[in-house]
N, C-alpha and C positions, 0 to 999 in steps of 0.2 A: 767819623769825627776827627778834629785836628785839633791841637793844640793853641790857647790864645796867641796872638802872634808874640815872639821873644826876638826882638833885634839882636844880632851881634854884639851890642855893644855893650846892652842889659845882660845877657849873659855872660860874657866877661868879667862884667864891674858886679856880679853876685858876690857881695858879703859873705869872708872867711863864719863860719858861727862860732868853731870851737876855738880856743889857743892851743899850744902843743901844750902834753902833760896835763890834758882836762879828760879825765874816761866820761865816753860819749855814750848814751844808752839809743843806740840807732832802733831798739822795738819802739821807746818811746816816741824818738822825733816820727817815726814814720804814720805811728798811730795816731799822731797829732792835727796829722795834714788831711784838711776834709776836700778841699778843690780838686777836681777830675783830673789835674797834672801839675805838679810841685817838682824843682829840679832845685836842690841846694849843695853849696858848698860845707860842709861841713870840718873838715879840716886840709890845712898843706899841709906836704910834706915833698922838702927838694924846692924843683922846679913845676911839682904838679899838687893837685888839688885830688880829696876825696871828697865826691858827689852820692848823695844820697835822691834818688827818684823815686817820687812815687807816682803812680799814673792809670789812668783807666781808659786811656785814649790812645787814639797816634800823634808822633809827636812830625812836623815836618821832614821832608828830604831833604838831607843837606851832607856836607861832608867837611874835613878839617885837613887843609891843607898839611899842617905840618905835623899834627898828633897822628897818634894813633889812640885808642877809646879800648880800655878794659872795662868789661862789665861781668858784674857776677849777680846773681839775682838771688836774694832771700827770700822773698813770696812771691808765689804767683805764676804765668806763667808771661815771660816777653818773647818776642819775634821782633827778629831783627831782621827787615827785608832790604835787598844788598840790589844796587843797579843791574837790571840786566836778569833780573827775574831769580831769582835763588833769595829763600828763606833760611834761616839760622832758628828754633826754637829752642830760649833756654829755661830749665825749670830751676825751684829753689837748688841752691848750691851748686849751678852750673855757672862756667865763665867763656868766654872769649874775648879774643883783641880783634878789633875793627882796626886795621892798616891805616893810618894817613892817608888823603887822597879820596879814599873808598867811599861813592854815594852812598848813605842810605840813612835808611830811617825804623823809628824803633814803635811797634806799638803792642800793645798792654791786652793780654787775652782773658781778662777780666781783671781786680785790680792785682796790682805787680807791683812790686817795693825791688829796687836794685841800687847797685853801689856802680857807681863809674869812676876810674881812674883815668885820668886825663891832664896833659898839660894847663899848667895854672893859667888862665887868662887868654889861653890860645884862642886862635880863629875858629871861628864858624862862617860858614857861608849856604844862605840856604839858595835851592836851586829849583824848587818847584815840585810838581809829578815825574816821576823816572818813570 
């Protein structure tokens, strides 16, 4: 399974949810979300955005030019599969940075709630099957 399609451009112009100085209860927003994959911005900070994911699916290949993509996973288990054949599995409380540049794509090994940190509004660009 894939994700419904998300343009670039939709994803970019995702609605900030929190202001600064709002305590966010991220069990509740995650517990809220019933659709097979939800990807929200939840608050800025800087130049980049905290994303909240939650997902039971794969989400497209694609890669980001100019970011690089922190993720830490609260529940569940995610795979992150990286161009070129190499998996990354991460469990609750596990992180990594995905490089700028670096295809790949993230899917959910049952459902999975994760946090991305990532430049506010940057590019995506999807690229198909790797």
């Amino acid at each position: 399974m894939t994700t419904p399609p998300v343009t670039p451009e939709e994803y970019a112009a995702e609605p900030v949810r929190f202001p600064a100085l709002r305590v966010v209860d991220l069990t509740a927003e995650a517990a809220a979300v019933a659709e097979p994959y939800r990807n929200m911005v939840i608050q800025r900070v800087n130049n980049s955005c905290l994303r909240l994911a939650v997902l039971n699916e794969a989400f497209a290949w694609h890669y980001h030019p100019t970011s690089d993509e922190l993720f830490i996973v609260l529940e569940g288990c995610l795979a992150i599969d990286v161009a070129g054949g190499s998996e990354l599995r991460l469990g609750p409380l596990e992180a990594v940075t995905v490089p700028a540049g670096t295809v790949h794509r993230t899917r959910a090994l049952g459902r999975t709630v994760n946090l991305c940190v990532e430049e506010w509004q940057r590019a995506r660009d999807a690229v198909g099957p790797a």
